[in-house]
C-alpha positions in Angstrom: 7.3 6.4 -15.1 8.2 5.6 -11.7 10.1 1.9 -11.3 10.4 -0.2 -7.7 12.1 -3.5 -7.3 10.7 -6.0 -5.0 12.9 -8.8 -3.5 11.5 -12.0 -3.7 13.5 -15.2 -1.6 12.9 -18.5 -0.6 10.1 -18.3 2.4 9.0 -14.7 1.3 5.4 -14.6 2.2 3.6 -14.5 -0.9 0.8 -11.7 -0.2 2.9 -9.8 1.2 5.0 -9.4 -2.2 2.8 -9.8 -5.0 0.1 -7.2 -3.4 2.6 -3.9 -3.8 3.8 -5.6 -7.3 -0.1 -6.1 -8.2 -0.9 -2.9 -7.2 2.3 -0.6 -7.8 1.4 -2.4 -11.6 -1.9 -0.9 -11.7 -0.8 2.4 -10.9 1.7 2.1 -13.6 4.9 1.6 -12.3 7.2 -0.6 -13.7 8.2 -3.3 -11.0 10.6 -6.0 -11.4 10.4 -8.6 -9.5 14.1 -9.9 -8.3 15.2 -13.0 -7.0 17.7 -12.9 -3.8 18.4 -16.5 -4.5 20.5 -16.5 -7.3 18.3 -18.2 -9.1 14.4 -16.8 -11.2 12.2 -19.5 -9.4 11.3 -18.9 -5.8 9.3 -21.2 -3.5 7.3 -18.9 -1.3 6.7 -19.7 2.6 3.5 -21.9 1.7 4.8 -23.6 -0.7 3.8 -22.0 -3.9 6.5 -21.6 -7.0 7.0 -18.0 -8.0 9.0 -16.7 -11.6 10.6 -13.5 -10.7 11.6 -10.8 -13.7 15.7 -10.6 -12.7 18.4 -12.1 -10.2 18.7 -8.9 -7.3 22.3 -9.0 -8.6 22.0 -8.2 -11.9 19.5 -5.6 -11.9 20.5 -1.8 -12.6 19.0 -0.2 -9.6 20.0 3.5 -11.5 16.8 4.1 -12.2 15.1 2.4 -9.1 12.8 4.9 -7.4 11.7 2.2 -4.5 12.8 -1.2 -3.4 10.9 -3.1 -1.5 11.3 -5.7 1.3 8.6 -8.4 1.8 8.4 -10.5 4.8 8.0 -14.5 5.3 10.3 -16.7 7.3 12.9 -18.2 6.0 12.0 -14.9 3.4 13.6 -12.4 5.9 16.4 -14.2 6.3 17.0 -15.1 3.6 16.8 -11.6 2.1 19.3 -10.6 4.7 21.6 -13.1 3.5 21.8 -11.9 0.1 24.5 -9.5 -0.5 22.9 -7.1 -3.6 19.8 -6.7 -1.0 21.7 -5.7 2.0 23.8 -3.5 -0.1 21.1 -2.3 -2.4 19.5 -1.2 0.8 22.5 0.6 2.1 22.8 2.7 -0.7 19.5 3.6 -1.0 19.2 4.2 2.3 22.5 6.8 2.3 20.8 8.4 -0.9 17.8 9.0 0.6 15.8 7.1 -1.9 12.6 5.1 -1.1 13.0 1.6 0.9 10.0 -0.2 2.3 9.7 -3.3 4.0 6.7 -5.2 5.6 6.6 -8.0 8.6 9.6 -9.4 9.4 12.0 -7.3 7.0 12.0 -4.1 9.2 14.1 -6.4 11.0 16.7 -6.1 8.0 16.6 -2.5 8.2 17.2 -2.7 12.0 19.7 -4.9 12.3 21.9 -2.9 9.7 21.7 0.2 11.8 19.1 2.2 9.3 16.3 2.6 11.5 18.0 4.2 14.4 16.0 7.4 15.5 12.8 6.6 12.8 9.5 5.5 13.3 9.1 2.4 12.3 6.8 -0.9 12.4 7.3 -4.2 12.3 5.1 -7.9 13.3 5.0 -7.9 17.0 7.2 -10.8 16.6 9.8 -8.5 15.5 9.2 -5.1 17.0 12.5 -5.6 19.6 14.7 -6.2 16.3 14.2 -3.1 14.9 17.4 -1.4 16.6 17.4 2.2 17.6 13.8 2.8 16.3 10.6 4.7 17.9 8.8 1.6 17.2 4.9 2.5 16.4 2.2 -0.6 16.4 0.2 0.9 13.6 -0.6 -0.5 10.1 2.0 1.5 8.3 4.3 3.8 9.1 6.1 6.5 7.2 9.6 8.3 8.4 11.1 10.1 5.6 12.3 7.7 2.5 11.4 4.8 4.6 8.1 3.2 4.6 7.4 -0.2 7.3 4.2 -1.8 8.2 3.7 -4.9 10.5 2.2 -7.6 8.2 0.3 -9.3 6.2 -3.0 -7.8 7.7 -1.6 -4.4 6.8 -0.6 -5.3 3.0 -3.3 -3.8 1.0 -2.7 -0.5 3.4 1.1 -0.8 2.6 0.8 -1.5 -0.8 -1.3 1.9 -1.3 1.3 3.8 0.5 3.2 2.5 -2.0 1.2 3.6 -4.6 0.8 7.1 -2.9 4.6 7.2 -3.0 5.8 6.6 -6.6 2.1 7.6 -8.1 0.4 10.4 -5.8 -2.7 10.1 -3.8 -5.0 10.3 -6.3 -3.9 7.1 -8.1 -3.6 5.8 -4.7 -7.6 6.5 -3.9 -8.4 5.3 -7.4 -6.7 2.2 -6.7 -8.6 1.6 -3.5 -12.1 2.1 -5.0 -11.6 0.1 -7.7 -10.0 -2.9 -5.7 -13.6 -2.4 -3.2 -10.9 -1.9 -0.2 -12.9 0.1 2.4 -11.0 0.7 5.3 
């Protein structure tokens, strides 16, 4: 069984993270949900209180397949300001295993220097802090081990790709017809 970890801060923007953790759990992957706040309750960036599974810093990421960056303001930065993300993400990112991040949190990726020469995507908002990238205005984009996309309108199409990653594309299409998502 596949596993992912999705980061979860104060300001995260809630659809943006609890779509990949609702759908990664349909297809069957285990998913914990971690807190970059040193603390399990999160309030999201409208307002709502959210129980994550695990502090980011005490989770065993040796069996992680995926981690995944939702966006939100204050979410991003506060993501960035949490040193087991940022250096969760480096290490995945020099092992070559899956990172994925959605509105804002490309901007993460960016601004650590991990996005240089890949095609990424990002909100419009954030498409000029996304460092060295070929920046693509698409739904989702997928260079190698990294997977972006540039919001909340793209989060059922991110989440999918998600699926498609740790699951294959046949859970992925399931997934989609059973959700009704036509797109």
């Amino acid at each position: 069984m596949s596993k992912a970890v999705v980061f979860f801060a104060d300001g995260t923007e809630e659809c943006e993270a609890l779509l990949p953790v609702d759908l990664l759990r349909r297809a069957g992957v285990q998913v914990v949900v971690a807190s970059a706040m040193g603390r399990p309750e999160v309030v999201s960036s409208h307002g709502i209180t959210l129980r994550t599974d695990a502090l980011a810093e005490k989770v065993d990421y040796s069996d992680v397949d995926m981690i995944v960056l939702p966006g939100g303001i204050p979410g991003t930065p506060n993501l960035a300001a949490c040193p087991a993300v940022v250096q969760t993400v480096q290490a995945f990112c020099a092992a070559g295993k899956k990172v994925a991040a959605i509105c804002a949190a490309p901007s993460i990726l960016g601004g650590l220097g991990l996005l240089d020469g890949k095609k990424a995507t990002a909100h419009a908002a954030f498409q000029d802090k996304l460092g060295g990238a070929v920046v693509l205005d698409t739904e989702v984009v997928v260079d190698g081990n990294l997977i972006t996309s540039y919001g909340l309108g793209g989060a059922i199409p991110f989440a999918l790709e998600l699926v498609r990653q740790l699951a294959g594309g046949a859970e992925a299409d399931r997934i989609q017809a059973a959700i009704a998502y036509r797109h």
